[in-house]
C-alpha positions as CSV (number, residue, x, y, z in Angstrom):
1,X,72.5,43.0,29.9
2,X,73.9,40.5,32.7
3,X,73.8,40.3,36.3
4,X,77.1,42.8,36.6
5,X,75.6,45.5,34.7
6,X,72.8,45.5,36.6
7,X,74.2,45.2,39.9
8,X,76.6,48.3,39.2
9,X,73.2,50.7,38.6
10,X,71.8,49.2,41.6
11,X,71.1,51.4,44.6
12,X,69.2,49.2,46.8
13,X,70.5,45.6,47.0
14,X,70.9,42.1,49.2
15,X,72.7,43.9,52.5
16,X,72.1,44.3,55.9
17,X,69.1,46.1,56.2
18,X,69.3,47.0,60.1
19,X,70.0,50.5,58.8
20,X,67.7,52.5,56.5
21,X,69.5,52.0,52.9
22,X,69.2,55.9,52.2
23,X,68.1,57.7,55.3
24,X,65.2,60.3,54.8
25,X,65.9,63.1,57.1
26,X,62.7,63.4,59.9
27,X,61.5,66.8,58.2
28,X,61.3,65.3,54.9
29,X,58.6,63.1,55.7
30,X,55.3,63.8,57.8
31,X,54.6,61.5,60.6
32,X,51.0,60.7,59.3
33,X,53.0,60.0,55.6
34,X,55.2,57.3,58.0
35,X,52.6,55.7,59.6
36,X,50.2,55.9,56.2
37,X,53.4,53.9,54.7
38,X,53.5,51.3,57.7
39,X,49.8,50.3,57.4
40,X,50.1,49.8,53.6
41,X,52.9,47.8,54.2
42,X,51.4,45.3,56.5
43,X,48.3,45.5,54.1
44,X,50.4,44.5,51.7
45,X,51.9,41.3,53.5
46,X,49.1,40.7,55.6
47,X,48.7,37.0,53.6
48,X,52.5,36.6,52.6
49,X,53.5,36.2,49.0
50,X,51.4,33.3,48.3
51,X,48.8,35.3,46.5
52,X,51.3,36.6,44.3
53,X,53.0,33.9,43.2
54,X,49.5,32.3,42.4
55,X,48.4,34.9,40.6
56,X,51.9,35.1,38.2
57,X,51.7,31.1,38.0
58,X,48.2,31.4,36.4
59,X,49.9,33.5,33.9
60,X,52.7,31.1,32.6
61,X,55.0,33.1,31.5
62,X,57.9,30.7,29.6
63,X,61.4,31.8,29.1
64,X,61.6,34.7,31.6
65,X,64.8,35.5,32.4
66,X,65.0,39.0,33.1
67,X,61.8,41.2,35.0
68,X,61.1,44.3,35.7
69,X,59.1,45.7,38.6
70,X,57.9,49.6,38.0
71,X,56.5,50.7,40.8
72,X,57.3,47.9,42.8
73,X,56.5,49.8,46.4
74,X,57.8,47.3,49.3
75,X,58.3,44.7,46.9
76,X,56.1,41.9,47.2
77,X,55.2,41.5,43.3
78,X,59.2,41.5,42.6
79,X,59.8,39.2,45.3
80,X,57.4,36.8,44.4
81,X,58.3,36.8,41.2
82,X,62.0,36.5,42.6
83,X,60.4,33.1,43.8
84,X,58.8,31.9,41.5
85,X,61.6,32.3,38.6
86,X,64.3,31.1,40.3
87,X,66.5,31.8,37.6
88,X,65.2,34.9,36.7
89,X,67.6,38.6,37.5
90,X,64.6,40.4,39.1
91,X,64.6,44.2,39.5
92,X,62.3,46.4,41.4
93,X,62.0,50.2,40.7
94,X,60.1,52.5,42.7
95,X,60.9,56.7,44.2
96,X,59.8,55.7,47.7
97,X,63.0,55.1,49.9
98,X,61.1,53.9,53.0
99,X,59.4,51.0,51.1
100,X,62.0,50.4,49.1
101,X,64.0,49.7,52.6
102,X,61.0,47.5,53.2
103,X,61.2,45.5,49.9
104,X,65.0,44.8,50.7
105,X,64.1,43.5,54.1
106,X,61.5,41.3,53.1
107,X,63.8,39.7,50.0
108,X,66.6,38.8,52.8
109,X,64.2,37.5,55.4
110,X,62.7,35.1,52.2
111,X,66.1,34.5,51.4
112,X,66.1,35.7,48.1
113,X,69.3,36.5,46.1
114,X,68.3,37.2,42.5
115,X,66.0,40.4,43.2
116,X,67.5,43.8,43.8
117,X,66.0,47.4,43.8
118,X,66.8,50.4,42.6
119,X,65.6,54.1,43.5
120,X,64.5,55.4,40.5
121,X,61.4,57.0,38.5
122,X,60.3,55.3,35.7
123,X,61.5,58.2,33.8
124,X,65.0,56.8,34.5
125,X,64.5,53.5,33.2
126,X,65.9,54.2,29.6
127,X,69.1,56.1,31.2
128,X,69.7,52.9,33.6
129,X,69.2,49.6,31.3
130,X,69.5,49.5,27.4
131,X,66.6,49.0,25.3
132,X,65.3,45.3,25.1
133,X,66.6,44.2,28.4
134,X,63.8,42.9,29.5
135,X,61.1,39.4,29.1
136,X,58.7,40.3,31.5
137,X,57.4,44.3,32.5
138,X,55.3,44.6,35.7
139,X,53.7,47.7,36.9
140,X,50.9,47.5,39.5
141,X,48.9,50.3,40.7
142,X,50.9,52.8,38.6
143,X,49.7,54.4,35.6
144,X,46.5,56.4,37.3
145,X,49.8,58.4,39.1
146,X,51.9,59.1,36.0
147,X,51.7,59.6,32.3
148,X,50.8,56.2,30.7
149,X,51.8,57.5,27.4
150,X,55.1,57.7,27.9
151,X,55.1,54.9,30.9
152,X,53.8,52.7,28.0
153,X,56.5,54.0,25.2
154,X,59.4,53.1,27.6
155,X,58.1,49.5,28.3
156,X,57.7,49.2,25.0
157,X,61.4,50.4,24.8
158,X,63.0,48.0,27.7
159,X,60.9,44.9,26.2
160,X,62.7,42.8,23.9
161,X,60.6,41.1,20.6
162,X,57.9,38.9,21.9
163,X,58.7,40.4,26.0
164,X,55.4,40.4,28.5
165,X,53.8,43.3,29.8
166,X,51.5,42.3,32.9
167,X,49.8,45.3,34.3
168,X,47.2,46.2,37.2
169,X,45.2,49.6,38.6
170,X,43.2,49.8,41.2
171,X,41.5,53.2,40.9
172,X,38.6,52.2,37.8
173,X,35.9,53.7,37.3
174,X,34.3,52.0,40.3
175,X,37.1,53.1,42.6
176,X,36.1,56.9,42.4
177,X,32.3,56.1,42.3
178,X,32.7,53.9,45.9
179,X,34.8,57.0,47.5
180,X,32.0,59.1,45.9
181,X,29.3,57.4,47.5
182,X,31.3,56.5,50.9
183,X,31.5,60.2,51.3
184,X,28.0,61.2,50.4
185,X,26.5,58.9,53.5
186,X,28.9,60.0,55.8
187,X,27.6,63.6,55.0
188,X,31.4,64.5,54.1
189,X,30.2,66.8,51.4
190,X,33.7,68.3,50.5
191,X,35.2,65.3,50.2
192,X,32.8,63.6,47.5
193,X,33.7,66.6,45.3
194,X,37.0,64.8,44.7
195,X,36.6,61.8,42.9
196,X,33.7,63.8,40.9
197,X,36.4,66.0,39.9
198,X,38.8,62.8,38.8
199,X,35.9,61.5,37.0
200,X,34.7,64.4,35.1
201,X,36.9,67.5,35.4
202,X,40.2,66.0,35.0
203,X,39.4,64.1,31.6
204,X,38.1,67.7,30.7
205,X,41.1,69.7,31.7
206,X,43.6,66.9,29.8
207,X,41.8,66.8,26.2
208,X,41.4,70.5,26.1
209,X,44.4,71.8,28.2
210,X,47.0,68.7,28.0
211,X,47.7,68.7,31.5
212,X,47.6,65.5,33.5
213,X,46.4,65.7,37.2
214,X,48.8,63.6,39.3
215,X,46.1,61.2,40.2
216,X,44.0,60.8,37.1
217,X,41.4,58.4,35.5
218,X,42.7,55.6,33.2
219,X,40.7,53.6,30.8
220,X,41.9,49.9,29.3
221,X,40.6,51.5,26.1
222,X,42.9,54.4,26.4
223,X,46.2,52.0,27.4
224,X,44.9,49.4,24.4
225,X,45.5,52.2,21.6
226,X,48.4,53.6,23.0
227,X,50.0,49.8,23.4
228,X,49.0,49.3,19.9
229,X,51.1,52.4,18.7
230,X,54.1,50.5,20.4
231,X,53.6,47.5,18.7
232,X,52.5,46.1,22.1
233,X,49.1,43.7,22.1
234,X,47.1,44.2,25.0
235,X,44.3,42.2,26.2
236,X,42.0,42.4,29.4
237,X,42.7,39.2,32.0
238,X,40.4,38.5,34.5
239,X,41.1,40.2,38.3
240,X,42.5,37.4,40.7
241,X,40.4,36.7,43.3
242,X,43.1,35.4,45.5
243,X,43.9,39.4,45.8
244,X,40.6,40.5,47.3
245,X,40.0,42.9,45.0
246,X,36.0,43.9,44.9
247,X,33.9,45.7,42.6
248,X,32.0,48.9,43.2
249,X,28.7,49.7,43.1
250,X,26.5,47.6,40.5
251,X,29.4,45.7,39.6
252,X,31.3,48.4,38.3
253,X,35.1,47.7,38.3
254,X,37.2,48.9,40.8
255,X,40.5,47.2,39.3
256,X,41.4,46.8,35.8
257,X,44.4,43.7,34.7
258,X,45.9,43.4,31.4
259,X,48.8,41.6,30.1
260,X,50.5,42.4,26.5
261,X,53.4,40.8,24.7
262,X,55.8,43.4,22.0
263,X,55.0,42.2,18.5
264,X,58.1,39.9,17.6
265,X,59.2,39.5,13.8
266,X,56.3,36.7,13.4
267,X,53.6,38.6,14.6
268,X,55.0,41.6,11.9
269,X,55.5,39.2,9.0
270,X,51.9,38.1,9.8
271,X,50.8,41.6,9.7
272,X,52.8,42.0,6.5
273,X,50.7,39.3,5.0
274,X,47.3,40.0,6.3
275,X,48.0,43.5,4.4
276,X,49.2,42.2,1.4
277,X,46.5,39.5,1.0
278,X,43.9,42.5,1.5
279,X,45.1,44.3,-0.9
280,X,45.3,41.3,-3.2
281,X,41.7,40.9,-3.0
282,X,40.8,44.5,-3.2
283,X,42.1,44.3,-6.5
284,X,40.8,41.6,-8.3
């Protein structure tokens, strides 16, 4: 896949973003979702991409050429990574128009040429770009939204032999317990029934139903076996610091990083011979 094939599927790119790239009709969107999407922005940005780009230097990724961003909201994970790996075709995906407008205006005022985005769920991504396009898969603050089985089978897909999956959620364990508690000594009584319900009704409902709430509970256990069955080797990294993420109650995590990398014909030969040299043994 070059730069030209992806520029062609590309919605969103480098342009002059003094207009909204798709406008979003007034009734289509609640004022209170606006402003909701405003303040998360500026959240976002409120320290500029420097803690970004730390925390993907810390990883040191080697021979990254092409990344993808899933999820990539207003673009500050792309962008930095758009920095960072300067010689890198970057591409940010995400289904929200307004902060995809955001993402595009941020990359032109950092001057950024190699990082475009396109609007697009990751459902999509297998219809837009062939399989093994990419060295490095991002998704931040995803997975607890959609259906990590299948997020994780098409990254597994778009990843070529011995590609990089780095991967953050913010809603742990500790995430639902803190909103639990919050709520409780505020006497806001409804409300605490919510992230009970996330906790242990949901989990419930999924194993004995199959239905997946759109905001849902996700374990690194969970994403480790389904990684494995897609020949992807996940591993826990430690939360950056740098991104002011704090844990919950008694320490319990609130935010959950991983990064994997797509078994590549070494790691399967190895395999191969780990089985064989079991089996050797066994029989003697």
């Amino acid at each position: 896949m070059d730069r030209r094939q992806v520029t062609n599927t590309t919605l969103f790119q480098q342009r002059d973003c003094s207009k909204p790239a798709l406008p979003i009709p007034e009734n289509e969107m609640s004022l209170a979702r606006r402003r909701d999407l405003e303040l998360y922005v500026h959240r976002v940005y409120d320290f500029g991409l420097s803690p970004y780009k730390a925390s993907l230097a810390g990883q040191r990724f080697c021979g990254i050429k092409r990344i993808l961003d899933v999820g990539c909201g207003p673009g500050q994970w792309a962008i930095a990574a758009a920095e960072l790996y300067t010689h890198a075709l970057v591409i940010g995906v995400d289904t929200e128009r307004t902060l995809l407008d955001h993402a595009v205006r941020f990359a032109r005022e950092h001057h950024v040429n190699n990082c475009h985005f396109v609007a697009a769920s990751y459902e999509d991504l297998l219809r837009l770009f062939p399989a093994g396009s990419f060295d490095l898969i991002m998704c931040h603050s995803v997975l607890q939204y959609v259906d990590e089985s299948k997020a994780i089978q098409i990254f597994s897909a778009l990843l070529r032999r011995g590609g990089m999956l780095l991967m953050h959620w913010n809603h742990g364990f500790g995430y639902y317990l803190s909103r639990f508690i919050s709520h409780l000594l505020r006497h806001e009584y409804t409300q605490s029934i919510y992230p009970l319900r996330i906790l242990f009704v949901e989990p419930l409902r999924r194993f004995f139903v199959g239905t997946i709430s759109p905001d849902h509970f996700v374990t690194f256990g969970r994403l480790r076996r389904l990684a494995a069955k897609e020949d992807i080797l996940l591993q826990r990294i430690p939360v950056e610091p740098l991104l002011d993420y704090q844990d919950g109650p008694w320490g319990i995590s609130k935010v959950f990083s991983c990064r994997g990398i797509k078994k590549s014909a070494f790691h399967q030969s190895a395999a191969a011979r780990a089985s064989i040299k079991t089996r050797q043994s066994l029989s003697h």
